[in-house]
C-alpha positions as CSV (number, residue, x, y, z in Angstrom):
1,X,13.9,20.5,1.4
2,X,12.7,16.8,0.0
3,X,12.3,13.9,1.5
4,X,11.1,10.0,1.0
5,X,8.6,8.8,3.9
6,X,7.9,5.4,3.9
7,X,4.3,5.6,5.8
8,X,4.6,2.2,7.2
9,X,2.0,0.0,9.1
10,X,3.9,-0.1,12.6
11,X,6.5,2.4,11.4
12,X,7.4,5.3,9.6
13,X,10.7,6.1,8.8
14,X,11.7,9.3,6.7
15,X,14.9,10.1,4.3
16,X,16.5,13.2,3.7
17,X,17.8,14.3,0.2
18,X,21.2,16.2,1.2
19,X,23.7,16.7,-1.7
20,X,23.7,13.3,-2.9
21,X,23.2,11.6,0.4
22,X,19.9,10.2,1.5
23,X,20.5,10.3,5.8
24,X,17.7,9.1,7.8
25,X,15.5,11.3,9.8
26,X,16.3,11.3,13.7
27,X,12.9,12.4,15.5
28,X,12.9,13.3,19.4
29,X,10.5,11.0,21.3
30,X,8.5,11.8,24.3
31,X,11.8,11.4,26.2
32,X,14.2,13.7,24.4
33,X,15.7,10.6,22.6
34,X,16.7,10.6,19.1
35,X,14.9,7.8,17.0
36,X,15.2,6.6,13.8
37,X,11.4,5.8,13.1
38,X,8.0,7.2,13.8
39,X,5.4,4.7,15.4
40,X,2.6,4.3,13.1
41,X,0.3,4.9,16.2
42,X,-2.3,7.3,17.1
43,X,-4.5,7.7,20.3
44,X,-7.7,9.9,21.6
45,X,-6.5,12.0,24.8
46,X,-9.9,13.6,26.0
47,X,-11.2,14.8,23.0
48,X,-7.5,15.5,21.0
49,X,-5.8,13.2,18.8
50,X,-2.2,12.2,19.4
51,X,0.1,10.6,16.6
52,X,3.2,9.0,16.4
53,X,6.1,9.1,19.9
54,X,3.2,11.8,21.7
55,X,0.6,8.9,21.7
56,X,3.0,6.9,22.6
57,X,4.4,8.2,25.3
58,X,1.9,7.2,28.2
59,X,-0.2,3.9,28.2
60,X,-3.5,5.3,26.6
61,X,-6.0,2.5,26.4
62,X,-7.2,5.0,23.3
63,X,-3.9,3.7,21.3
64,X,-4.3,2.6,17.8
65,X,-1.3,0.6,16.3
66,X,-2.1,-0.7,12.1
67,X,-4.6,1.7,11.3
68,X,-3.2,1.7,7.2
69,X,-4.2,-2.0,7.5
70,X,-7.4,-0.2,6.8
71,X,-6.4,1.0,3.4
72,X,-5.8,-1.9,2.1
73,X,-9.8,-3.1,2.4
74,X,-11.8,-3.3,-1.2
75,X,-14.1,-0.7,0.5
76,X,-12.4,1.8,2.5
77,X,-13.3,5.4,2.9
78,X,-12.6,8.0,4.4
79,X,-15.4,7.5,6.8
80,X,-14.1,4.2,7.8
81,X,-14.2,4.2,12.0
82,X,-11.2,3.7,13.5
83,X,-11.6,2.1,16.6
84,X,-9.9,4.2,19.7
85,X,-10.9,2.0,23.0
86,X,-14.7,2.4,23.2
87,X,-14.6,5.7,20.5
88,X,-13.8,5.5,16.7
89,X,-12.6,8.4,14.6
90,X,-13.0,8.6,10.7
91,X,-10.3,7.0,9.0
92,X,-9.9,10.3,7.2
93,X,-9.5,12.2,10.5
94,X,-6.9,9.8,11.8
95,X,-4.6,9.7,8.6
96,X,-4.2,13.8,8.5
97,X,-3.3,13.8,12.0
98,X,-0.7,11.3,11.8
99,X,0.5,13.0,8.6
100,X,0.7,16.1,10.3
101,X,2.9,14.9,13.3
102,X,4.9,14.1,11.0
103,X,5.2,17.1,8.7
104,X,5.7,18.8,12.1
105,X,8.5,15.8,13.1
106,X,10.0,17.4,9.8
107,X,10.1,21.3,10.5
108,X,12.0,20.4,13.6
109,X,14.5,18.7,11.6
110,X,14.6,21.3,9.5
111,X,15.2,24.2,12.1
112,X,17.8,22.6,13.3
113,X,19.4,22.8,10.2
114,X,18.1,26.3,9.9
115,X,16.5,25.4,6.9
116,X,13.3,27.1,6.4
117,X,12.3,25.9,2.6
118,X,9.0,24.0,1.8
119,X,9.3,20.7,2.6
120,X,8.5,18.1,-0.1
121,X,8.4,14.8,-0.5
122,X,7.7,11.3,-2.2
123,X,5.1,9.1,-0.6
124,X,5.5,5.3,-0.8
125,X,2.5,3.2,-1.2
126,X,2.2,-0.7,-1.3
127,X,2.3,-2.1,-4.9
128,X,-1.2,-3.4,-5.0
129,X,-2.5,-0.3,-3.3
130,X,-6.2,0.7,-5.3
131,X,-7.3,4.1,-6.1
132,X,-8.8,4.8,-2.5
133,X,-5.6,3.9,-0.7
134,X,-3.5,6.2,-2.6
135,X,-6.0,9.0,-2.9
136,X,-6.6,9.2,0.8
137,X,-2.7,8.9,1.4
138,X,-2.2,12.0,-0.5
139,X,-4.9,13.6,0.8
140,X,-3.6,13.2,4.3
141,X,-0.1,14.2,3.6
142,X,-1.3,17.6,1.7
143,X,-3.2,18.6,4.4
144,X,-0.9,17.9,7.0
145,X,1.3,20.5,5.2
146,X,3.5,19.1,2.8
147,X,3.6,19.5,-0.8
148,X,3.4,15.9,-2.5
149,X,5.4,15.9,-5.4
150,X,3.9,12.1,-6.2
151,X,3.7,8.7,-4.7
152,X,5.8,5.5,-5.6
153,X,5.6,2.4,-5.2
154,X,7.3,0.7,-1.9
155,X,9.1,-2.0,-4.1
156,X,10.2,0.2,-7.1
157,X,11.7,2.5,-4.7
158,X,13.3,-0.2,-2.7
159,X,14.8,-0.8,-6.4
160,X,16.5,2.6,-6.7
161,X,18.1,1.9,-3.5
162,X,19.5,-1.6,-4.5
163,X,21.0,-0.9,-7.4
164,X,22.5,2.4,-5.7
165,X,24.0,-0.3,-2.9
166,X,24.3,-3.0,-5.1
167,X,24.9,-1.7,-8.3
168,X,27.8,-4.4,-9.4
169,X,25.9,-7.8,-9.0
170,X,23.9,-6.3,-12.3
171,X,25.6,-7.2,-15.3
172,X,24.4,-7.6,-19.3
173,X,22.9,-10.8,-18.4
174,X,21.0,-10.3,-15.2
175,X,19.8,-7.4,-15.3
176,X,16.9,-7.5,-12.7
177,X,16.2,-7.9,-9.7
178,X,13.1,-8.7,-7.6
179,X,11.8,-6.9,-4.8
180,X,10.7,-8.7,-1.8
181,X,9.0,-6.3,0.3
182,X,7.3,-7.8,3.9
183,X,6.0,-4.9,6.2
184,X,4.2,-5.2,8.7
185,X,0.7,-5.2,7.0
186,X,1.3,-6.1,3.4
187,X,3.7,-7.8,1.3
188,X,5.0,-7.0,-2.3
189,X,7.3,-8.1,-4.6
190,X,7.9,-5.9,-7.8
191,X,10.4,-7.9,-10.6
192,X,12.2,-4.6,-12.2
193,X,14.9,-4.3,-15.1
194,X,17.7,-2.2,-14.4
195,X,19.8,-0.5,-17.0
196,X,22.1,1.7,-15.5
197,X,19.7,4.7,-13.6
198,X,17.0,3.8,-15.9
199,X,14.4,1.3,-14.0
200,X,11.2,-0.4,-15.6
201,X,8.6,-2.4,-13.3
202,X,8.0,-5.7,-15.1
203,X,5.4,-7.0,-12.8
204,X,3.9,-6.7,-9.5
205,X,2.2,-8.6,-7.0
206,X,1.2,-8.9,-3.8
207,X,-1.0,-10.2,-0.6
208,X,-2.8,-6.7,0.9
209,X,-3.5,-8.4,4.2
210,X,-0.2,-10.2,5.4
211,X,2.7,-9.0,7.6
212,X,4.4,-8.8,10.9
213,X,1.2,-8.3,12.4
214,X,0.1,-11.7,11.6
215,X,3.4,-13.0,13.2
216,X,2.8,-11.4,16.0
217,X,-0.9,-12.3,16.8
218,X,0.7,-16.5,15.7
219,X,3.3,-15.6,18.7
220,X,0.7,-14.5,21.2
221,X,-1.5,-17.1,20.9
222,X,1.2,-19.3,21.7
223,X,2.4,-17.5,24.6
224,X,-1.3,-17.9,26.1
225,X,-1.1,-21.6,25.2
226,X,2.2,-21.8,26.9
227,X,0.8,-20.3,30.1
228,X,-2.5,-22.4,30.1
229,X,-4.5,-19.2,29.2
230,X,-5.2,-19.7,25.7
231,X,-9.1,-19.7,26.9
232,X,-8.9,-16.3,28.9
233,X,-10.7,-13.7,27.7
234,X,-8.6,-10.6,27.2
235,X,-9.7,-6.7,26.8
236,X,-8.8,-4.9,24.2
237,X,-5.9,-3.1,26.4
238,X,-4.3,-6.1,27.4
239,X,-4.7,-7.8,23.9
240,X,-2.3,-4.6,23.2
241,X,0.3,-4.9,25.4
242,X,0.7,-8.8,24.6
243,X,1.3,-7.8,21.2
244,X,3.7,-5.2,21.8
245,X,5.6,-8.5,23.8
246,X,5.2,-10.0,20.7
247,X,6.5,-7.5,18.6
248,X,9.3,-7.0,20.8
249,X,10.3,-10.6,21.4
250,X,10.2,-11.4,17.3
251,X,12.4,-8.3,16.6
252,X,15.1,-9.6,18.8
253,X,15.3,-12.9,17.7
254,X,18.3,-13.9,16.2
255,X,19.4,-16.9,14.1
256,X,20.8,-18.5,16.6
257,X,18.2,-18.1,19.4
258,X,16.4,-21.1,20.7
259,X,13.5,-19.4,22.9
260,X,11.1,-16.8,22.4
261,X,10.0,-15.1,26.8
262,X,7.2,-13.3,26.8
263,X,5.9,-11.4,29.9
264,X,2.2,-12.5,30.7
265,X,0.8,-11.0,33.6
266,X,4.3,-10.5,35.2
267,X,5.6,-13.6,34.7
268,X,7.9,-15.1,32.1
269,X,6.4,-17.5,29.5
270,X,8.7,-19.3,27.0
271,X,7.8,-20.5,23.4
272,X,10.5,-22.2,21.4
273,X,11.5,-20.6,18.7
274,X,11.4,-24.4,16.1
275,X,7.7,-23.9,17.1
276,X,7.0,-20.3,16.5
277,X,8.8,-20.9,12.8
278,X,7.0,-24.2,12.2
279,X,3.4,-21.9,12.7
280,X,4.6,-19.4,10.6
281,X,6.4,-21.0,8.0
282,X,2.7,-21.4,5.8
283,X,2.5,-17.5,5.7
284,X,6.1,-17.1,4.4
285,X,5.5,-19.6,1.7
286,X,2.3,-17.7,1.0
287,X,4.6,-14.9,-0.4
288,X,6.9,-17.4,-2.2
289,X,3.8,-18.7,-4.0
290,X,2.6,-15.1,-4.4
291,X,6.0,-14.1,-5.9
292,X,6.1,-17.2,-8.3
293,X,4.8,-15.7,-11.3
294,X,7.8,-12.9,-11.3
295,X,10.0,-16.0,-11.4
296,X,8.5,-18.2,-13.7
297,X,7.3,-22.1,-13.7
298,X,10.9,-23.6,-13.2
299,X,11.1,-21.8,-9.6
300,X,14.3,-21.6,-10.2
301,X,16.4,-18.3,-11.1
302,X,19.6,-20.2,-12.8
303,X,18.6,-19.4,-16.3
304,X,16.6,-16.5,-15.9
305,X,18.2,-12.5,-16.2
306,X,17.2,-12.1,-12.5
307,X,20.4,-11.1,-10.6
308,X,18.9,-11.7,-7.4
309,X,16.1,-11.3,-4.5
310,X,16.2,-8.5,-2.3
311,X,14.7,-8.6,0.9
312,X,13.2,-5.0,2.5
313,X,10.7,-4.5,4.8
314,X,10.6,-4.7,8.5
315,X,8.9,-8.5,8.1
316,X,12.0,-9.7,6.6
317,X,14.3,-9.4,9.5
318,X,12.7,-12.5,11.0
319,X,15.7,-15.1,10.6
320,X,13.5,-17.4,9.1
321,X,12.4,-15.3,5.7
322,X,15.9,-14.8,4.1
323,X,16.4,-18.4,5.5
324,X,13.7,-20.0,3.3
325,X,14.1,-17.6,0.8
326,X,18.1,-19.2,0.8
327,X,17.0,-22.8,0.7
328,X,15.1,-21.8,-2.5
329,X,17.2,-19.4,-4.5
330,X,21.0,-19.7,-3.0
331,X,23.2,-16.9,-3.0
332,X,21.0,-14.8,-4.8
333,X,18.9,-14.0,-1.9
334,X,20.3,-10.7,-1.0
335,X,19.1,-8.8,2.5
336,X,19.1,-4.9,2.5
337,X,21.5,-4.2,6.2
338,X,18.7,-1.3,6.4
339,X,15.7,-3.6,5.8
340,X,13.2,-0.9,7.7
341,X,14.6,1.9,5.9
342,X,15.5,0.6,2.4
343,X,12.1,2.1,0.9
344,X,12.5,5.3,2.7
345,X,16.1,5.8,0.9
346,X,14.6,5.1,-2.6
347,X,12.1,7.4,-2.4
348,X,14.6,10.0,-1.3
349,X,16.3,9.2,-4.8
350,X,13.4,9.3,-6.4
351,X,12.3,12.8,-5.3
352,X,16.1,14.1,-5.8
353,X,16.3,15.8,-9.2
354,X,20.2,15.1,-9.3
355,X,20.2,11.7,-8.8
356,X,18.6,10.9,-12.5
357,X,17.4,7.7,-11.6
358,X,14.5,6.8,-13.6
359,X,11.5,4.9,-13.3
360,X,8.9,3.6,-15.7
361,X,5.7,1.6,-13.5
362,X,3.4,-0.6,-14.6
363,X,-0.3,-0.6,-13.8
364,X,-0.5,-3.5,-11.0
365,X,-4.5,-2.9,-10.8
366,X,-6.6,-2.6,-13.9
367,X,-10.0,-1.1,-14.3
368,X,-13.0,-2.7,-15.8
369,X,-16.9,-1.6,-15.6
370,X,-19.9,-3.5,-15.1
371,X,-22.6,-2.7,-17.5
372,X,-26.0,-3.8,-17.1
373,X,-27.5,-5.2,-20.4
374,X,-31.0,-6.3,-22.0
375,X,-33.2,-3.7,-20.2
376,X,-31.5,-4.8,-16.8
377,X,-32.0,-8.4,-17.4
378,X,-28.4,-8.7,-17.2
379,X,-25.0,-7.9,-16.6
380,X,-21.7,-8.1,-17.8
381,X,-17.9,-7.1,-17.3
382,X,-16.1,-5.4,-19.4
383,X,-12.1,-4.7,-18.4
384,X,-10.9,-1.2,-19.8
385,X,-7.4,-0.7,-18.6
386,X,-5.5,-3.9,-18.2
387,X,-3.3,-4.8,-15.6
388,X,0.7,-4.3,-16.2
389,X,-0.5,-1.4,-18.6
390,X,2.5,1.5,-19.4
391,X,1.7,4.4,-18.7
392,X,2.8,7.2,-21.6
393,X,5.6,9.6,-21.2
394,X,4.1,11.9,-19.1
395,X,3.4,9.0,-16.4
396,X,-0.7,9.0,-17.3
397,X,-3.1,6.1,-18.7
398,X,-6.2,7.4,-21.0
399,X,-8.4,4.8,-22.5
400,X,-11.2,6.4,-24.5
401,X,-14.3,3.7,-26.0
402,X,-17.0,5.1,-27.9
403,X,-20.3,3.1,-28.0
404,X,-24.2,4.0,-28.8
405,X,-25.8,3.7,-26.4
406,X,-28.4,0.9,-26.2
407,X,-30.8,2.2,-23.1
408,X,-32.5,5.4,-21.8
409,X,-29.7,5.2,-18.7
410,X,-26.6,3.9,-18.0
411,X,-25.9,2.0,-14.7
412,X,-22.1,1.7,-14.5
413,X,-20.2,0.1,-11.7
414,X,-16.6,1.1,-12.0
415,X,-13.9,-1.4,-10.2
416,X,-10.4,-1.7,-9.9
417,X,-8.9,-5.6,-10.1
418,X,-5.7,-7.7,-9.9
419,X,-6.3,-10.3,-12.7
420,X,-9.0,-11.7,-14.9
421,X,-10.4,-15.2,-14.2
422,X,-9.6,-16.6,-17.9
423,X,-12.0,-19.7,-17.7
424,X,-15.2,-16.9,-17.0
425,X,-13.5,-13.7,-18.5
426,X,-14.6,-12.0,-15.0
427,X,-12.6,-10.8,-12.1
428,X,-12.0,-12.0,-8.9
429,X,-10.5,-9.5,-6.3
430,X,-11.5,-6.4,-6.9
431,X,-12.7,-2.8,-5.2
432,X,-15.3,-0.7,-6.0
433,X,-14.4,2.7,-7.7
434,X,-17.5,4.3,-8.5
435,X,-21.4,3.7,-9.3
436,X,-22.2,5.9,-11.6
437,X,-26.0,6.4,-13.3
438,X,-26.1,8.5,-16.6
439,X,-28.8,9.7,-18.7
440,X,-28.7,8.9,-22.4
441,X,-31.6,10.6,-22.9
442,X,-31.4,14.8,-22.9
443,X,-34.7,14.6,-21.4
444,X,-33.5,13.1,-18.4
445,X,-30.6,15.5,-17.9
446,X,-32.3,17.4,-14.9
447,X,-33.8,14.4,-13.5
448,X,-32.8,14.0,-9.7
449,X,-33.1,10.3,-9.2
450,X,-32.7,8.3,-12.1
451,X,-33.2,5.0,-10.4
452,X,-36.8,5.7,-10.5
453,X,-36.8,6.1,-14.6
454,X,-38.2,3.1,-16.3
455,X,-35.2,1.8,-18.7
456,X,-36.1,1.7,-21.9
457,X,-34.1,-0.3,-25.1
458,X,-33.8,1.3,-28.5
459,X,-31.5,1.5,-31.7
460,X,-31.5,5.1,-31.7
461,X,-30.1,6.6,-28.4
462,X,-27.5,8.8,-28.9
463,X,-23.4,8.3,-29.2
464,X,-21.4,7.6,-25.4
465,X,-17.7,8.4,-25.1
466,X,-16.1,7.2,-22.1
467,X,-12.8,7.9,-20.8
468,X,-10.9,5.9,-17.8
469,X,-7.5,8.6,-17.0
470,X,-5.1,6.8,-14.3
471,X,-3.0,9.8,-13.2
472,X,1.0,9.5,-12.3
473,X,0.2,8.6,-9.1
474,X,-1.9,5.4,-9.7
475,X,-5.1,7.1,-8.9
476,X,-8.3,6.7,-11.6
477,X,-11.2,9.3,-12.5
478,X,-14.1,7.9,-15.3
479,X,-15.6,10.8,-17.6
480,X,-19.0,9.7,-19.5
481,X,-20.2,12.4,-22.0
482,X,-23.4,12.3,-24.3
483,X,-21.5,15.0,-26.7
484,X,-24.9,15.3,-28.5
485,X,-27.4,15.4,-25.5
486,X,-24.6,18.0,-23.9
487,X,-24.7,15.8,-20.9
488,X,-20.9,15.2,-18.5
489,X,-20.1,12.6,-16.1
490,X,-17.0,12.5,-13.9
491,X,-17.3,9.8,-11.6
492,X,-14.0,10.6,-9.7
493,X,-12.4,8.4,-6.5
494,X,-13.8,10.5,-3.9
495,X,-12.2,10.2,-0.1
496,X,-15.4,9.1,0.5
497,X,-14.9,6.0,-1.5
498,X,-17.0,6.9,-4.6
499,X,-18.1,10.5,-5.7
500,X,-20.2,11.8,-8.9
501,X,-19.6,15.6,-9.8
């Protein structure tokens, strides 16, 4: 059986492909309830791990809520702690057992349909995600049992779903729409052209480290102001359960609610709601100016093809989003009634072979390498795969460069990056893939530690071919060969950040 699991940062919520219908996933919580979602939570009981509505289900001051905010840092591994009270796990560790709750979450469902096929599915992963992120998502999900046909893009896939809701506000003339995808960790927004089930990603960008989270740690510091306590010092268990009063007061709000009460310490605090949206407000226009480039410089979508914004993402049910979004575009703001599960539906088109929606992705990270130059004496940048790249028609990128080399070694640092800084031709954010040292020389071939090997400049080392392959799911390897010296490099994205085989 397939599905489309939207991993999210404080939720998961899963699809089912059933003849044409894409039904959400109901999973039994700790109380025999039927739920809609899985928390994104895990916690240490003794020495076990617990994921999802089991670690949720008593008060363990092991819990972990956000841990994929993880993935989103430039140097995340698999060996990344995650902190569990006054323990830490591998980041690695923590991700399969999550993944395997929920593969487990999913053989239930299954039995009950006495269904006993393989289960597979279509992983979502945020727009900007780098190499790292995605590898170690797959990694996770394969191990925790299922088989991963690929991984896609949150905003594309919210895409499929709109235009299978919405399909009739697309017309010759505006023919695309732009995704506006605010979780609870990261925001998105993907500008795709539709054309009947064919989609193609025009552009993507995004902020990796803003959400609901960073509402909800805003609203909790203004509860503690509220209640005079704003200089308390708090543990990291009762940090927790103000934020889950956070969490919970912001997800009931409605756009007519005045007041925000928070519980603090057993008694009721009040923060007005004109104020929580006045301290918000700059990270919501952070994604407005973040999605400006999708739009163009008039800001305005009256004489562009765009048919309209479409909000997803659990972030967006805040009143105030589609609000400001409104006061910007008008009518064409459009909210999906599923915002939380919008992303899980369009992944479960995308993994149905019946549905024959396509989709063709652009690159939203390029690749680049810096080389060091003039016997070490300096070093520059040299971007391989650009951003907004196509891949070709079996979903892959392969660049191939052939140089001579200039120097006894090569010192490569391989990086993945959003954009290019025009004025300095260098880029600015960007995550380390690999660091790679090759011998030019076939002397050198067997020589353990090349850092220790004098470099040495001449006109007469030997031909390089180097090849930078960015698979169908957005994940990069680097191959160096010396075809004459019979020398091989792969410098592959390793779940422990960087790897040389």
């Amino acid at each position: 059986m397939r599905f489309g699991i939207d991993f999210g940062t404080t939720r998961t919520v899963i699809a089912a492909v059933d003849r044409g219908n894409y039904p959400l996933v109901n999973v039994i919580d700790a109380n025999g309830d039927a739920q809609d979602h899985i928390p994104s939570v895990v916690a240490l009981d003794g020495d076990r791990l617990l994921a999802g509505w089991s670690a949720v289900s008593r008060d363990y001051p092991t819990l972990a809520r956000s841990f994929k905010r993880l993935l989103g840092s430039p140097d995340v591994t698999a060996d990344t702690p995650v902190d569990l009270g006054d323990e830490s796990r591998p980041l690695g560790e923590v991700l399969c057992t999550f993944a395997t709750g929920v593969i487990e979450a999913l053989r239930e469902y299954q039995a009950a349909l006495d269904d006993t096929s393989e289960i597979e599915v279509m992983l979502g992963v945020p727009a900007n995600s780098r190499s790292a992120q995605r590898l170690l998502t797959l990694d996770a999900f394969t191990r925790g049992g299922a088989n991963v046909l690929g991984l896609v893009n949150e905003p594309s896939a919210a895409a499929f779903e709109y235009s299978h809701r919405h399909a009739r506000t697309l017309t010759s003339k505006r023919s695309s729409v732009i995704v506006y995808d605010l979780g609870g960790g990261t925001f998105d927004a993907t500008l795709v052209r539709i054309d009947g089930h064919q989609h193609d990603v025009e552009n993507s960008l995004g902020i990796s480290h803003l959400g609901g989270d960073d509402f909800d740690e805003i609203l909790a510091d203004m509860a503690l102001d509220a209640a005079g306590r704003d200089a308390d010092a708090f543990g990291r268990r009762a940090r927790r359960r103000l934020l889950d009063e956070a969490r919970t007061a912001k997800e009931q709000l409605k756009p007519q609610s005045r007041r925000l009460v928070l519980e603090i310490s057993y008694e009721d605090v009040i923060v007005g709601v004109p104020e929580f949206y006045d301290a918000v407000t700059p990270l919501v226009e952070r994604t407005l100016d973040a999605m400006r480039p999708l739009i163009g410089s008039s800001e305005s979508l009256t004489d562009t093809e765009v048919a309209g914004v479409y909000l997803v993402g659990g972030a967006s049910s805040l009143p105030l989003v589609p609000r400001l979004l409104r006061e910007r575009f008008g009518r064409r703001v459009h909210r999906s009634p599923l915002p939380t599960a919008s992303t899980a539906v369009g992944l479960a088109i995308a993994v149905d072979p019946n549905s024959g929606y396509l989709l063709r992705d652009r690159l939203s990270r390029g690749v680049g390498v810096f080389r060091e130059r003039d016997g070490g004496r300096g070093v520059s940048f040299d971007p391989l795969v650009a951003p907004g790249t196509r891949p070709d028609s079996s979903g892959t990128i392969r660049i191939t460069r052939r140089y001579r080399a200039a120097h006894n070694v090569g010192w490569f640092r391989f990086v993945e990056y959003s954009a290019l800084d025009a004025s300095r031709d260098t880029p600015g954010d960007l995550a380390l893939i690999a660091e790679v040292l090759v011998p030019f020389d076939g002397a050198l071939k067997d020589v353990a530690d090349l850092t220790q090997v004098p470099v040495e400049h001449s006109d007469l080392w030997p031909e390089v071919e180097e090849t930078v392959t960015i698979d169908p799911d957005g994940i990069a390897s680097i191959r160096i060969d010396v075809p004459s010296q019979g020398i091989s490099v792969l410098a592959d994205v390793s779940l422990s950040g960087r790897g040389v085989d």
